[in-house]
N, C-alpha and C positions, 0 to 999 in steps of 0.2 A: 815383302808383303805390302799391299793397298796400305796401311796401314802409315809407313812410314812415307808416302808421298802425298799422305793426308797430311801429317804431320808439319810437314815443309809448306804444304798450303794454309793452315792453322798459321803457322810462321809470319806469312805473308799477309795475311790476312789484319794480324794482330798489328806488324808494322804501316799497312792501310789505314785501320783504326786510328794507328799517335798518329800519323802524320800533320793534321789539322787539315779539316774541312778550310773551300776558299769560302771568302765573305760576300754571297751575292745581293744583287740589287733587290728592293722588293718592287713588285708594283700591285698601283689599287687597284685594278680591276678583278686579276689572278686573289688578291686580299677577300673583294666583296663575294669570291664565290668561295673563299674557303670559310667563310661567316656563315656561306648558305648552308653549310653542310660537306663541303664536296673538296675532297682529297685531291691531290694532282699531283700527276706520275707524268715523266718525259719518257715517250716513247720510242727508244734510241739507246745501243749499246755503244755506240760511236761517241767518245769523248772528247774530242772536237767539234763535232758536231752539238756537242749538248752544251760545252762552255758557254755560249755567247748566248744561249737561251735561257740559261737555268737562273732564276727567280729566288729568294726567300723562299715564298711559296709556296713550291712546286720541295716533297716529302719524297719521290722515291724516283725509280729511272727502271724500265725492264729490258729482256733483252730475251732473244728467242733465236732460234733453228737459222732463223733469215737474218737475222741483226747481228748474231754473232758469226755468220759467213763472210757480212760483207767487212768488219774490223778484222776478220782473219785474212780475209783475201788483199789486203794494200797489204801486208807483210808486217805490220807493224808489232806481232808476236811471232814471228820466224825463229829468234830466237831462243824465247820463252817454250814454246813447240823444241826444239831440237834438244836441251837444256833436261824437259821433260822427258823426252824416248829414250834417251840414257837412264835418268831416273827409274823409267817404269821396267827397261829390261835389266837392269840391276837389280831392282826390288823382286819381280816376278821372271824370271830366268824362264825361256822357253816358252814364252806369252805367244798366242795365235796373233797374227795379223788383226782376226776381225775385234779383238779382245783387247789387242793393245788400240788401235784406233779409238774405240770405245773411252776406255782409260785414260788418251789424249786429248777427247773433245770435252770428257770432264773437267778435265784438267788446265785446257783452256778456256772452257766456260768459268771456270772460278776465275782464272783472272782479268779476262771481259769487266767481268762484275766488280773485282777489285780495283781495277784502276779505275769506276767511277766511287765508287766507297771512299777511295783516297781524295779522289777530287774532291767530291762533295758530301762524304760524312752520311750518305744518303740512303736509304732502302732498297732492295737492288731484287729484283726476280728473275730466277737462273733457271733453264729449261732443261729439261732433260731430253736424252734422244730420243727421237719416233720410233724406234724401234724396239724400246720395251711398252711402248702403249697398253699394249693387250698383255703384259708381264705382271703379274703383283708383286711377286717377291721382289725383280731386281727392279721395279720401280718405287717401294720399299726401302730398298737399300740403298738406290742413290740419292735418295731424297735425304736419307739420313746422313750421309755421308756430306752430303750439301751443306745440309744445316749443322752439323760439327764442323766444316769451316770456317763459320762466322757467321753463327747463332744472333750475334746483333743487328746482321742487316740484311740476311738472305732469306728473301722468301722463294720457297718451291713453285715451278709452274710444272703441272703435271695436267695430260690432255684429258680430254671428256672424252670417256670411254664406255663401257660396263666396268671393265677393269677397273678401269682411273677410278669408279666411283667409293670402290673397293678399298685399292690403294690410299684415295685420300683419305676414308675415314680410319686407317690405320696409321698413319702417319699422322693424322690430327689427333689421335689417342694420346700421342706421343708431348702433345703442344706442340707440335711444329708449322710452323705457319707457312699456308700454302694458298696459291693464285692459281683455282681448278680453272682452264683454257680453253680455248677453242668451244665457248658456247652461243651457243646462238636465239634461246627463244627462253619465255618466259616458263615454260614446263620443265626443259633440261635441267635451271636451276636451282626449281621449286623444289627437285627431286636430289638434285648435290644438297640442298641447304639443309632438307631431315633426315635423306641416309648418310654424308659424311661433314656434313659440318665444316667444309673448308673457308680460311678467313677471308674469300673473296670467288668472285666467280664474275663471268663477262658476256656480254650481249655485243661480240662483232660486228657495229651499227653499220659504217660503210660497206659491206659487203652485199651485206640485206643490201640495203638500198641499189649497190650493182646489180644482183641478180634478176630484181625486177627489171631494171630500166634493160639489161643486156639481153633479158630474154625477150622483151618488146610485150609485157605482161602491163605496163603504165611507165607512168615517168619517175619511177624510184624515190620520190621524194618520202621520207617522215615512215616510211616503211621501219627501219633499224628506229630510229627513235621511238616508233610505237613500242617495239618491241623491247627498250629500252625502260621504257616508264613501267610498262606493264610487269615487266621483271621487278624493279626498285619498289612499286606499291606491293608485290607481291612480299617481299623481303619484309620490308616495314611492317604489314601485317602479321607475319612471322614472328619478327622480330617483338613486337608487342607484347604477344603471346609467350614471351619466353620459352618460344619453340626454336631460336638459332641467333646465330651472331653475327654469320656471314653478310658482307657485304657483296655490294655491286660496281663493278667496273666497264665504263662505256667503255668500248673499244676499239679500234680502226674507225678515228673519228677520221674525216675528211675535209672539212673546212672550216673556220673560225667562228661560222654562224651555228657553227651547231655547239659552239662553247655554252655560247646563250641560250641554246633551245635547250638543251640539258643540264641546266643548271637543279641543284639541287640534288644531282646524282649520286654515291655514295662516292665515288672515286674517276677522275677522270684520266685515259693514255692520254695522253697529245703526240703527237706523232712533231716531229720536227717544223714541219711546213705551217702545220696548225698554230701550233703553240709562237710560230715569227710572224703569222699572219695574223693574228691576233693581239700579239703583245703591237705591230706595226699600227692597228687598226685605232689604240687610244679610245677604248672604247667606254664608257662614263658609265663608273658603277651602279650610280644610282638608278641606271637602265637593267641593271640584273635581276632577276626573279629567281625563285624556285619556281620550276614548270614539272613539280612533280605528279600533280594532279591535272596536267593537261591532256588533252585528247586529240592526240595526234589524228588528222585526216590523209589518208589513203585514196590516191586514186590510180585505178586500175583500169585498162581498155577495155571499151564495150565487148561483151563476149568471155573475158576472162573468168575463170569460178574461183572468187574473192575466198571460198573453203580452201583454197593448198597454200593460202597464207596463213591461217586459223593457226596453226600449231605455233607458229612464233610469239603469238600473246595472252593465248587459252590455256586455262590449270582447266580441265575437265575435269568430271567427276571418277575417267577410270584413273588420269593421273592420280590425282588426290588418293585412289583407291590404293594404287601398288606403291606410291611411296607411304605413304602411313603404314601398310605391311610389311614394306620393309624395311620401314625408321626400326619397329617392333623388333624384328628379327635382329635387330643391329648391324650398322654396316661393314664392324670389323670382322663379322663373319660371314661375310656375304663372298662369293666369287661371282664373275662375271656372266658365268651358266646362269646362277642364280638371280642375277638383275636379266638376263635375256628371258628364261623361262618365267618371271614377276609381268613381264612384259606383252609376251603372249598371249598368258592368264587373264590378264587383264584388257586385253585388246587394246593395249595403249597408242601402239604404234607408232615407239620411241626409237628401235633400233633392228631397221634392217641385219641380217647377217650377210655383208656384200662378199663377193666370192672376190680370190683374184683377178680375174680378168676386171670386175667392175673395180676393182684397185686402183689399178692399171692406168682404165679407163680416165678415172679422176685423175688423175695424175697427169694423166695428158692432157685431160681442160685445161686443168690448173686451178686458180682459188674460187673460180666462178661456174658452176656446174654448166653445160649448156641443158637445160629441165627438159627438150623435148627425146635427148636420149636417155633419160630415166623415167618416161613413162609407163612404162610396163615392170619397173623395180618393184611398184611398191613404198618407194620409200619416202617417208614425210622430209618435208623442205629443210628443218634442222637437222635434221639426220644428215642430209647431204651435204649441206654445207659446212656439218663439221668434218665429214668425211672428206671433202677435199682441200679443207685447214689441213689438216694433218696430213695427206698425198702431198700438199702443195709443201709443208714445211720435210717431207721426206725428201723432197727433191733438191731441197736446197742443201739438207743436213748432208745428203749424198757429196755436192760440194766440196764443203767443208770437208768432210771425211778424205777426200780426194787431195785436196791439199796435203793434209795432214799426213798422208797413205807417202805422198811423195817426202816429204820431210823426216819422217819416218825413212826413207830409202839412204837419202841422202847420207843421214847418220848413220846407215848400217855400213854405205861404204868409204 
């Protein structure tokens, strides 16, 4: 039974915990932004990689589809993987390839996560496969199963879906704390924060800013950070209101100026590069702000219609309309029909129903839609770009899986 390799991970977990956190350096600048308000998460499952960056500071570390590919692929849990396929066809006798796979990437994901828990004592978010996205029950179930391995430092990332939005507010029922993913505009999250309540949600800033510049729409500058503030004052107002608790996480930050420009954020990734180019940069605190109330300027090539940006920083009045229907209705009993058909009703224009081929399609751009072959979709600019978050991290998980598919072999002969 699942049950007993949870068990074993429970186990591990717990010896992660004694181990003793190492004793890092602090520094004042990472200090004068955590005075501002603003959390900081190393964006990085790679634990070599995060040693020689990690700060006082800096509270948690996450890890995703792509992050936990590339610590799988140097080998350096080859045998923790092989160790496991034994486990799992002992435990589950007769387990299907796609099922035991499944079972292994969990399973390596919990220890991704643990060996930085051990290192640094630290906060840690564990992803789940892209393949139960549009699941409720077993996205559900693995989220629970997460968070009973080490309820002290695992937070859930679970993707922005209709589903996901479903899923998180059951799982949040639960207290279990969760980092809803892959979001992109200030409306997605307005609508995670009253239908499911999760303890965090993201505005994927550098990518905005690629999609403009790549599609030759302007020079991508302050796009994602628009979209960025516009989401955190939207929170804050929320939040006032004793309507949610949710925070906000910049995300796929891209370079150390933009530590400064979003300062005051609820939480920040820093991606590896960021967070050395920054700490390299010595940059004097007393030059830090909150720029929460600033106004990002956008510019866009003459000719462009500045409206198929709109939905990354607009709470309109239909949003406002179908999530307050369906905060009411609650979101533990919502299914994803039901967030599509809210959707409709309300001419929001939050989520395409992409068929497979347009799957596919994203899948082969990769993380950066090219906009001029989804003109005739239909589909609003966050829609898309969460849609090829999730294509883009299917490909990688595929990966992974592949690895894992072979090691898995090994052991069987």
């Amino acid at each position: 039974m699942a049950n007993r390799i949870d068990e074993k991970l429970r186990e591990a977990a717990l010896a992660a915990l004694s181990a003793g956190a190492e004793t890092p350096p602090s520094d004042a600048a990472l200090a004068r932004l955590c005075d501002l308000g603003t959390r900081l998460w190393l964006d990085t499952g790679n634990l070599e990689e995060a040693r020689p960056l990690w700060r006082r500071e800096f509270s948690a570390l996450t890890t995703n589809n792509t992050l936990a590919n590339q610590v799988v692929q140097t080998g350096v849990l080859d045998d923790v993987a092989r160790e496991a396929v034994r486990d799992i066809r002992e435990a589950m006798p007769g387990i299907g390839e796609s099922d035991l796979v499944m079972e292994l990437g969990f399973i390596i994901n919990c220890h991704v996560a643990l060996r930085l828990v051990r290192a640094f004592g630290a906060f840690c978010s564990v992803e789940l496969h892209p393949a139960i996205a549009e699941d409720i029950e077993r996205t559900v179930a693995y989220a629970r199963r997460y968070h009973a391995v080490c309820p002290e430092r695992f937070i859930i990332k679970i993707p922005l879906t209709p589903e996901g939005y479903c899923a998180v507010a059951r799982v949040r029922a639960e207290g279990i704390p969760v980092n809803y993913t892959l979001g992109f505009s200030a409306r997605q999250n307005y609508l995670a924060a009253l239908v499911s309540g999760p303890s965090n949600v993201n505005v994927f800033l550098g990518r905005l800013n690629a999609v403009v510049a790549d599609n030759q729409l302007g020079d991508g500058k302050y796009v994602g950070e628009k979209a960025t503030m516009a989401t955190q004052r939207a929170l804050l107002d929320l939040r006032a209101k004793g309507r949610t608790s949710t925070l906000l996480i910049a995300a796929s930050m891209r370079s150390a100026s933009q530590v400064a420009d979003l300062a005051g954020t609820d939480v920040f990734t820093m991606p590896p590069k960021v967070a050395k180019d920054f700490l390299a940069a010595g940059v004097d605190p007393a030059t830090l702000a909150s720029q929460v109330n600033r106004d990002f300027a956008v510019t866009l090539h003459p000719g462009v219609d500045a409206s198929l940006l709109d939905p990354l920083w607009t709470i309109d009045d239909r949003v406002v309309a179908m999530a307050g229907e369906l905060a009411a209705r609650g979101g533990v009993n919502l299914t994803g029909a039901d967030i599509r058909q809210a959707d409709a009703d309300h001419r929001a224009g939050m989520f395409c129903r992409f068929t497979p081929d347009q799957q596919a399609a994203s899948r082969a751009e990769g993380k950066i839609p090219v906009l001029a072959n989804w003109a005739s979709s239909g589909a609003a600019l966050d829609d898309l770009m969460t849609l090829a978050a999730l294509q883009s991290f299917t490909v990688d998980q595929s990966a992974l899986d592949d690895r894992l598919r072979r090691l898995a072999a090994e052991v069987a002969a």
